[in-house]
C-alpha positions, 0 to 999 in steps of 0.5 A: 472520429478524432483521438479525443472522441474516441477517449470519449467513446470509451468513457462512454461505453465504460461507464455503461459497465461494458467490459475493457476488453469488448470496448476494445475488440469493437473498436478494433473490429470497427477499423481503428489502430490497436495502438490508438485504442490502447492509448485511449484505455490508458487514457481513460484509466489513468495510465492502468493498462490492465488488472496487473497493473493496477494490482502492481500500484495496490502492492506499492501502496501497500508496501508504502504503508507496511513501510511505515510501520517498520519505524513504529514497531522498532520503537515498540519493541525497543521500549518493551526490551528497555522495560524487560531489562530495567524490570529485571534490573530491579528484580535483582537489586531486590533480592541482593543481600543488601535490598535493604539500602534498595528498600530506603530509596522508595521510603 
């Protein structure tokens, strides 16, 4: 069996839902190199060798999409402080003693 029918063997076998880790104690007990079943794994999975490494690339991507938020967020809350102190702003030019020339600016 060449290289790439052995890539096609385990597409094959996975597809059936046989699990990675039988693919690949069958076709070492069958005599092939564990390096070369390894290379044909990653093959099949897109360089994901195993569960951790494929839950490392969903904890970047995540991290990825967390970080995109951040700039989102700064801009919230930076519009609600802007609005808490122009609120306050106003509350205390109201109660000053001359709220009066305050009041004749919204008539």
């Amino acid at each position: 069996m060449s290289e790439e029918k052995l890539i096609k063997y385990v597409q094959r076998e996975l597809e059936t839902g046989a699990p990675r880790e039988k693919v690949k104690e069958t076709l070492i007990a069958a005599g092939w190199n564990e390096d070369e079943v390894e290379d044909s794994l990653k093959v099949v999975f897109n360089g994901e060798n195993t569960e951790e490494e494929k839950d490392k690339k969903r904890k970047i991507k995540m991290d990825l999409v967390v970080d995109d938020e951040k700039p989102k967020l700064f801009f919230i809350t930076l519009l609600i402080f802007l609005g808490i102190i122009l609120f306050i702003g106003l509350l205390w030019a109201f109660f000053r003693e001359d709220s009066q020339t305050i009041l004749q600016l919204f008539r």
